[in-house]
N, C-alpha and C positions, 0 to 999 in steps of 0.2 A: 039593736044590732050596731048602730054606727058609735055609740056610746062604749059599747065591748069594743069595738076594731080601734077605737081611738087608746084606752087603756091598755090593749096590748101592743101597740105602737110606740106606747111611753115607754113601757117594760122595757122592750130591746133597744132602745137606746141608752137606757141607763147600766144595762148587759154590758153593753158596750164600750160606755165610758168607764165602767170600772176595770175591764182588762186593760185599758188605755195606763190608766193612770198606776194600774200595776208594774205593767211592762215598763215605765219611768224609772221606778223606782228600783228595779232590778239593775237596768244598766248605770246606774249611777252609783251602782258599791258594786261591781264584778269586773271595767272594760280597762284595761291597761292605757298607760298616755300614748301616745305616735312616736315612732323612732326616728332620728336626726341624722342624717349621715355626713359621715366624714370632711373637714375641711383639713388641705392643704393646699399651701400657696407655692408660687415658682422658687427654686432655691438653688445656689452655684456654691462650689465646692474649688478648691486649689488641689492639684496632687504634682507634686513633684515627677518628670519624665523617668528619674530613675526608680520608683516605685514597683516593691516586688506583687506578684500575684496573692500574697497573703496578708498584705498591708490593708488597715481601714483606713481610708482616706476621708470618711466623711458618716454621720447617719443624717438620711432623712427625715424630717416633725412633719406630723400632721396632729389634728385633732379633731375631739370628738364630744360633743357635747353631751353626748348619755353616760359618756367614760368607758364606750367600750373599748376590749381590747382591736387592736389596728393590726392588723398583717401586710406588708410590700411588698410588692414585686415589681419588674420593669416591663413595661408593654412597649415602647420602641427602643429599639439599644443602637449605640453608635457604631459601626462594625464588629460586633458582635462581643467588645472589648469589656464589657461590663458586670455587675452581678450585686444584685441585695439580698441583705437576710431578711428574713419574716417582722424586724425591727426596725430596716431599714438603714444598717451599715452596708455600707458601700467597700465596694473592693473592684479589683482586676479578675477577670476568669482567669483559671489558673494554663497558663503558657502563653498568657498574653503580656504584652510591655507598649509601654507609650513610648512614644517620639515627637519630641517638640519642633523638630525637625521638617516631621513628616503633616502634624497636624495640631496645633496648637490650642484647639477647645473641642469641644464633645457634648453632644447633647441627648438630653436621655428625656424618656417620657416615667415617671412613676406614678403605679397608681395603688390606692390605699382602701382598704375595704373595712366594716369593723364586722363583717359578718354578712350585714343584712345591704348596707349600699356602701358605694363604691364612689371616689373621687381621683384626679390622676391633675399633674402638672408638672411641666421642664422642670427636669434639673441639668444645672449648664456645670460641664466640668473645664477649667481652664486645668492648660500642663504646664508645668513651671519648669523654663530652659534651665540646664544644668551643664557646667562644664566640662562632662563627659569627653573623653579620649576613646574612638574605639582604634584597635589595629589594625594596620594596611591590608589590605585583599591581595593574595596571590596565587596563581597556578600554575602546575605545570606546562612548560613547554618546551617546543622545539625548532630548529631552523636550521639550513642547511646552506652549504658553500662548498663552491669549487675548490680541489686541492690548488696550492700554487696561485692561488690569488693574492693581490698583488697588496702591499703593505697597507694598513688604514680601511682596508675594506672594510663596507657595513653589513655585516651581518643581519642584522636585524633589532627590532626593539623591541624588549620586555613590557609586558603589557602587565599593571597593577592597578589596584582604586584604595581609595581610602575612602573609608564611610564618612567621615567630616569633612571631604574637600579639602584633602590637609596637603599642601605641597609633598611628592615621595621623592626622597633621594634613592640609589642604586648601590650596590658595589658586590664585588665577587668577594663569598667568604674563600673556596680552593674549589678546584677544577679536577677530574678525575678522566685521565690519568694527569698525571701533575707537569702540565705547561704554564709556561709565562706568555703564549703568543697572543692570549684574548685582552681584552679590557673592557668596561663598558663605563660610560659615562653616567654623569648625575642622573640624566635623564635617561636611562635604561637601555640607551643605545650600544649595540657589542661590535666590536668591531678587533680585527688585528692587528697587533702591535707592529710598530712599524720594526723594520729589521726579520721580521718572523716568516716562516713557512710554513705554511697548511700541508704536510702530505699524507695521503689517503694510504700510501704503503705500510708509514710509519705506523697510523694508528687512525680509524676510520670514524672513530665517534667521540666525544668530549661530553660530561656530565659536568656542570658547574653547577653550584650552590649560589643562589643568587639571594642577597640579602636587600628589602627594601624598608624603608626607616621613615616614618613624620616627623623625626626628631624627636620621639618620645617611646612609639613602639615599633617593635620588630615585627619581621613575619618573612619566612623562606619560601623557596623552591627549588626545584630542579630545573636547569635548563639545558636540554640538551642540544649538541651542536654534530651536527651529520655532513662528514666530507663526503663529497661526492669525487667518483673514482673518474680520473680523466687521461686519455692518452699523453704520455710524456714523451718529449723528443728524447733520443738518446744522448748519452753525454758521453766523450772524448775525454781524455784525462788530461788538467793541464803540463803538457810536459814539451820537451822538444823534442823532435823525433827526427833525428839524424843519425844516419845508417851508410857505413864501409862496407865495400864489398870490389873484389879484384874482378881487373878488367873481364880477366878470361875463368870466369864460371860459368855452367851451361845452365840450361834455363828448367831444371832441374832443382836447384837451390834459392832455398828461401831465406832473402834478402833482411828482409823484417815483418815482425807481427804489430797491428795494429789495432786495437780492440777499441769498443767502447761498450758501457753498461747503456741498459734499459732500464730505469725506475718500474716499468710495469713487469719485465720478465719476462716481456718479448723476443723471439728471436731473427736477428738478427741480418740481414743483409748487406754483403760490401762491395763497392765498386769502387770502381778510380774515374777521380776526374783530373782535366788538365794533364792527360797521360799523352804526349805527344807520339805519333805513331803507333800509337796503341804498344809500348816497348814494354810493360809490364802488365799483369795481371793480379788478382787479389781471391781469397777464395774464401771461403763459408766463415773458418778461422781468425779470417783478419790477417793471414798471411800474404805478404806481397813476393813473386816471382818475377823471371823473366816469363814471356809468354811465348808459348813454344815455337821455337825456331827464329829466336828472336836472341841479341847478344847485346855485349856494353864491349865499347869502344871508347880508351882512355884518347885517344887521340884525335876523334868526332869531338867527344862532350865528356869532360871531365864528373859532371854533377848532372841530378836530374833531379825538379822539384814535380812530384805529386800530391796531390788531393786524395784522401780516402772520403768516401760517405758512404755512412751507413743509414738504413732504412727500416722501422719497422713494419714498412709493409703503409702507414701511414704519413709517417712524419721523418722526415731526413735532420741529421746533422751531418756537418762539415767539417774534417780534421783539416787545422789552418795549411797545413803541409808538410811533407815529409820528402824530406831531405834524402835521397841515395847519391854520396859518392864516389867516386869510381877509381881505384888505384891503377895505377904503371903496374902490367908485367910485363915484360922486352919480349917482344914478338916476331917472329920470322913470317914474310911475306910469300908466299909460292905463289905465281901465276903461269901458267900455260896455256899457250897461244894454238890453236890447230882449227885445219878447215873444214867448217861445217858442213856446208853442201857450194855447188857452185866451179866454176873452172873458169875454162875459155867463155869469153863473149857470146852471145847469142840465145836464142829461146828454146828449152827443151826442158819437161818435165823429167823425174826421172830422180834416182836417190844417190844423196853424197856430192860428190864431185862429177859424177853421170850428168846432175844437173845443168844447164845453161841459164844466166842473167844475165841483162843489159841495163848496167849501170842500180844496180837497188841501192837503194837511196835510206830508207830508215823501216826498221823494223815493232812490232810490239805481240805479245804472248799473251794469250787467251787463260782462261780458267785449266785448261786442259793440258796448256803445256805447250800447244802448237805457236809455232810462230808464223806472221804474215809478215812478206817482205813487201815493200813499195818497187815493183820493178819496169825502171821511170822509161825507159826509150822501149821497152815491153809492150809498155802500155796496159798493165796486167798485176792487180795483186796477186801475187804467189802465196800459198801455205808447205809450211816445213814442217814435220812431224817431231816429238822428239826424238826419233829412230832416224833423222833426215831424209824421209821419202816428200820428194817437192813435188807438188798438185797446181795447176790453176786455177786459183777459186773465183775468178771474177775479173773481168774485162780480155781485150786482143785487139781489134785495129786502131791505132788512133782517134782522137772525136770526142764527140761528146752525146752519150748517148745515157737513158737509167735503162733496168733494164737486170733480169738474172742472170747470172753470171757471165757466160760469152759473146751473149746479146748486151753487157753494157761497155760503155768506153770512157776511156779517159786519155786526156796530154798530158804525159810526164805527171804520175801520181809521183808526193815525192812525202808527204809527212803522212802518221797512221797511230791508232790510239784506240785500244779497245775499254769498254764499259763495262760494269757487274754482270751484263747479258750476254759477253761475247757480241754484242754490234760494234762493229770494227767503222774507224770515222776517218776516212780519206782527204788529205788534201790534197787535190786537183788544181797541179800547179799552173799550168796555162791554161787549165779554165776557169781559173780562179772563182773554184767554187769547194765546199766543202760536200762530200759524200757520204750518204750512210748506206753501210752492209750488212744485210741482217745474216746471221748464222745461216739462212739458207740462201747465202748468195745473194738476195735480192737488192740491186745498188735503186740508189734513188739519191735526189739533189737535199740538202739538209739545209745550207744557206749559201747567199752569194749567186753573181749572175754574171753581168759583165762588171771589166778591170774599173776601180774605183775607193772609194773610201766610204761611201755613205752607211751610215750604220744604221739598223730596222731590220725586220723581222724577216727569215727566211729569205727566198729569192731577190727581196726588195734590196738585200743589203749588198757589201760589193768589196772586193779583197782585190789586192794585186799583187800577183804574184807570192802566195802564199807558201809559207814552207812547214814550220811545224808542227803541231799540237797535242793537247794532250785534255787529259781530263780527268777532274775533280773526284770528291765520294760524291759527291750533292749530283752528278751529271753533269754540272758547266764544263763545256769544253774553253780552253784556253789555244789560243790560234796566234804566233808568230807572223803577221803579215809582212813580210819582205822588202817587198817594196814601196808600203806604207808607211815603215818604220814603226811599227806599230805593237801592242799588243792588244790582241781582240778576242771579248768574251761573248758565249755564246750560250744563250740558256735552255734548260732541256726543249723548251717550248719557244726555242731557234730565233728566240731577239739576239741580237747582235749590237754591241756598244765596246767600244772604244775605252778599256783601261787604263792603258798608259803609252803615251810616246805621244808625237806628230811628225815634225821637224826632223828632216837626217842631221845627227850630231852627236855630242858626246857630252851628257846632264843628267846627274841624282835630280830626282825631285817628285813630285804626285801628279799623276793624270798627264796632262797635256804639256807639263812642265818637266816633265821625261825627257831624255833624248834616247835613242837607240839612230845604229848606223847596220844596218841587212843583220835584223836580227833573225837567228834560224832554227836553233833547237829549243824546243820549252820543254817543263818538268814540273810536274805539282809535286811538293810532298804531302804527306797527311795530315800536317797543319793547316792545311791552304795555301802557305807561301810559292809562289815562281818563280823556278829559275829561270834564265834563258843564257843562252850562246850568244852574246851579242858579237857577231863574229867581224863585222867592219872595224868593233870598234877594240879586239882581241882583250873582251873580258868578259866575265861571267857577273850577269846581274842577278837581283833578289827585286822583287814584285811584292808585294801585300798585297793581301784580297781588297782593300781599297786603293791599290794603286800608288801606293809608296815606291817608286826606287831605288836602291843602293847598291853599290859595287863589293860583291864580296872579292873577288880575283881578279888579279890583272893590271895592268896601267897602263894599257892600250900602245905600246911597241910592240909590233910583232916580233915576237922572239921565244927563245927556250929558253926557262927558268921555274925551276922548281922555288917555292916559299910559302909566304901567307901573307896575302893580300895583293897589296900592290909591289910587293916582293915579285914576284910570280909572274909569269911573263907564256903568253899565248899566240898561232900562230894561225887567224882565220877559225875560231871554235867552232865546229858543225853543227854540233846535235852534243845531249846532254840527257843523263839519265839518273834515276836515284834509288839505291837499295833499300834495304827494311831498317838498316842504322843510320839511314838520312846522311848518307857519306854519297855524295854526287860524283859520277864519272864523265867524260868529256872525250869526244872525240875529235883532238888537236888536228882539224886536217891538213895546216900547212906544216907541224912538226911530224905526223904522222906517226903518232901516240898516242895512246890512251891516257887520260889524267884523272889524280882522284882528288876532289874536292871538300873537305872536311865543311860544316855550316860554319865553323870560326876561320875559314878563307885560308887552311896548309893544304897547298898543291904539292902534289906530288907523283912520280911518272910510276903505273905498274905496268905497263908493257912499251913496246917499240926503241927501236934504235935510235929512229930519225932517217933515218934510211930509206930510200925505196926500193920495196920486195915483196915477197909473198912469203916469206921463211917463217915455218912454224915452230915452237921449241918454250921456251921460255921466257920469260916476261925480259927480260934486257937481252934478248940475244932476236925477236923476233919482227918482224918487219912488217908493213901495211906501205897502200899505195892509194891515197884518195882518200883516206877515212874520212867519211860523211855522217854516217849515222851511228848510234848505239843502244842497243835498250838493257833492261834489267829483266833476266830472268827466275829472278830468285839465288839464296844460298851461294852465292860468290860466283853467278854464273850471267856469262854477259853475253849477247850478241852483237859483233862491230859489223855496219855496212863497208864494206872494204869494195869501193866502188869501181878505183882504177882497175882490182882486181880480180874485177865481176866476182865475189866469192863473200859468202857469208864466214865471217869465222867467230868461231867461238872460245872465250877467252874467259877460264877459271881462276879466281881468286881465292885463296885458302891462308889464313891465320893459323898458326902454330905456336904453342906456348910452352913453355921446355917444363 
């Protein structure tokens, strides 16, 4: 048995070793060699920046030791710039471009397969600068400016680039619509030529072609320019404007037209300035008239200078001034002399000549027409109707009392001067104080206390002997102190100061450097100028609202003489009043006349003899006795305090022109 087990033990190992030695022999004529793959090594390449996307700029080698074929492709790309073929030429994707500019090398990963393995390594690409020009960069734009802007303005800058950094120059090819007034500089700056006007009326927008340049290439735009619409003052035409016109036309006829345009189209508004007494008016037109009830007097004022201005409601212009004036027509004077109300001496309400006064002294006329008489030994302002029914509006026994109307008192009221409100302003001569009466009668003290000079506010202040006053449009009263020699201002809000005088005497000059000698009647005109009565010193002064003095009348001899100026000859002047033609009357009380004073200083007599009487009739035939006072009623109509002969009279002035 172990003899068997050992023989078939040899068996299968010899089984064994001969599939062994079979299985040799087979793989040694049937197994192919092992495949090799691909070498390639790192490799760089040149491409020119200007390089189109169909250009080869390069192929990549590799190799392969079996000799297979080799397929490319690129596994990292440099922004995405790149592309090979299956052999390994190289190119640009198509709409791509280099810029040496921008990035001057490029790296790329390829890798190479021959099938069965795969090898990859950089390939570096440099870009090869080139002296490339590209063309300036430009866009549309726009900017805007005020019309009327002023020569050299800037506008604004044109904004352009150039791709190479290349310096750009400027300049306008033409401009639509077709101006010269822009420019721009080298450096794109626009600006207006000088001498030029921008107006938005004219033309509200501008298109300019705007050319900019490297020196090499071009390249345009539009640039538009937007005036902005602005309010224009109105314009006057330069011309002169001097205008005839006869003395005696009514105020009805238009003197001259005065126009100016609006650049926007606006309409128009005109007024007048530097219109003294408001003597003229102007109207939607531009037409200049008298204003109504209002006349020219060749023998007041030969010429008259105005100002027109017109206004769009925003912006005013100024016409430098307009010349009216005024011819000679030979004129006839009528005055008539008759008595108002008034008689015999003594106190008695009652109409016409019914009535009784005691000594009235100066009178003044309300909005209504009424006149207040000062009725001084009364002790009583009186009212006169225009019908002449006399009332007692305020005061009765001597004293000094405030107080409505028969409850108040005064001494010897002797000056009177009503305001826009009908409050009528007393001066209270021996109580040298100044009074106010309101339309219902109500008296009350307004400034002044005891006899004195001291100037300050309300009662604190101090008059002596006061006689006339008057007052302003502004509400200053103006006050004639008598026996201060004085002129004294007094403001609505009753301060009191010293204008002009100190010293009794006879002196042009300003403020303190004044003289006056018992000065008694004052007069504002619409200017603000004063006059006064200086009656010590028998002439008629001029005031300025700061206190200026000068003598238009008179040369201080008492005497009778008609002239102009110091021609002219006066006898103790009372009181003194002024009409709408700023032609001053005077009531002479030592000649006992009436006189008309022109502002260029021709005196001249429209009523009285010289006589003393009471004779009514016509201006050289009619008689006064005492004349103290006088005011202006309006329209050629006066009222004289005819004192000696307790009587108001009334004395009408009328022009005639053939």
């Amino acid at each position: 048995m172990k003899n068997l087990s050992k023989t078939l033990l040899l068996f299968v190992i010899g089984v064994v070793l001969i599939f062994t030695n079979c299985s040799k022999d087979d793989d040694a004529t049937t197994s192919p060699p092992a495949n090799k793959a691909p070498e390639i090594a790192a490799q760089s390449f040149n491409v020119s920046e200007t390089a189109a996307d169909a250009d080869i700029f390069g192929t990549v080698k590799a190799t392969d030791a079996d000799k297979d074929e080799l397929s490319y492709s690129i596994t990292v790309n440099s922004d995405n710039l790149f592309e090979i073929t299956k052999t390994g030429a190289l190119s640009l994707v198509a709409g791509k471009t280099l810029d040496f500019e921008t990035k001057t090398t490029h790296e790329i990963t390829v890798e190479v397969t021959d099938g069965k393995a795969k090898a990859a390594a950089k390939v570096t690409i440099t870009v090869i600068d080139e002296d490339e020009n590209m063309p300036p960069v430009i866009a549309a734009q726009s900017f805007n400016i005020d019309e009327n802007s002023a020569s050299s303005t800037v506008i604004g800058t044109v904004v352009a680039s150039d791709p190479d950094g290349d310096t750009l120059l400027f300049s306008i090819e033409f401009v639509n619509p077709s101006t010269s007034a822009f420019q721009i500089s080298d450096t794109g700056e626009i600006s207006i030529v000088a001498g030029s006007n921008i107006d938005y009326e004219t033309h509200s927008s501008y298109t300019m072609k705007v050319v900019v340049s490297d020196n090499n290439l071009l390249a345009k735009a539009d640039v538009q320019i937007n005036i902005n619409d602005l309010n224009e003052i109105p314009r006057f035409p330069d011309r002169n404007y001097t205008f005839s016109k006869a003395e005696d036309i009514d105020d009805t006829v238009m003197i001259a037209t005065v126009t100016a345009t609006d650049p926007d189209g606006d309409t128009l508004i005109y007024t007048l300035n530097n219109n003294p007494g408001g003597l003229f008016e102007i109207n939607s037109a531009g037409e200049i008239s008298l204003t109504a009830g209002k006349s020219l007097d060749y023998e007041t004022q030969t010429s008259h200078t105005v100002t027109v201005q017109a206004t769009d409601g925003d912006l005013t212009a100024l016409q430098h001034g307009v010349r009216i004036n005024v011819t000679d027509v030979p004129e006839t004077l009528t005055v008539t002399v008759s008595t108002f109300a008034g008689g015999s001496p003594g106190y008695a309400d009652g109409i016409g000549t019914a009535a009784r006064f005691g000594l009235p002294s100066r009178g003044a006329v309300d909005s209504h027409g009424n006149l207040f008489i000062t009725d001084a030994t009364n002790n009583r302002i009186r009212k006169i109707t225009p019908a002449g029914v006399v009332t007692t509006f305020a005061g009765g026994s001597q004293g000094y009392a405030d107080g409505t109307g028969s409850n108040a008192k005064f001494n010897y009221p002797y000056g009177v001067a009503i305001d826009a409100s009908d409050n009528l302003y007393v001066v209270d001569y021996n109580n040298n104080r100044i009074r106010k009466i309101t339309p219902a009668g109500v008296v009350t003290t307004f400034a002044g206390d005891s006899p004195g000079s001291a100037n300050g506010t309300g009662t604190s202040a101090q008059f002596y002997l006061p006689r006339g006053i008057a007052i302003d449009t502004s509400g200053n009263l103006y006050v004639s102190d008598y026996g201060n020699n004085r002129i004294r201002k007094i403001t609505p809000a009753r301060v009191v100061t010293t204008l002009a005088g100190g010293n009794q005497g006879y002196a042009d000059g300003t403020g303190f450097g004044a003289k006056f000698h018992l000065p008694s009647g004052i007069v504002v005109a619409n200017n603000g100028d004063i006059y006064v009565s200086d009656s010590g010193n028998n002439r008629i002064r001029k005031v300025t609202p700061t206190g200026t003095v000068t003598t238009l009348a008179g040369n201080g001899t008492s005497g009778f003489a008609d002239g102009t100026g110091t021609a002219a000859m006066f006898s103790s002047p009372r009181d003194i009043t002024i009409d709408a033609n700023n032609k001053l009357y005077v009531a002479d009380f030592g000649n006992r006349r009436v006189r008309e004073v022109t502002t260029s200083g021709a005196v001249t007599t429209i009523a009285g003899t010289g006589s003393t009487g009471s004779a009514n009739g016509n201006g050289t035939t009619a008689t006064f006795y005492s004349l103290v006072g006088i005011t202006s009623a309006g329209s050629g109509v006066f009222y004289a305090m005819d004192q000696g002969n307790n009587r108001i009279r009334k004395v009408v002035a009328t022009y005639t022109y053939p």
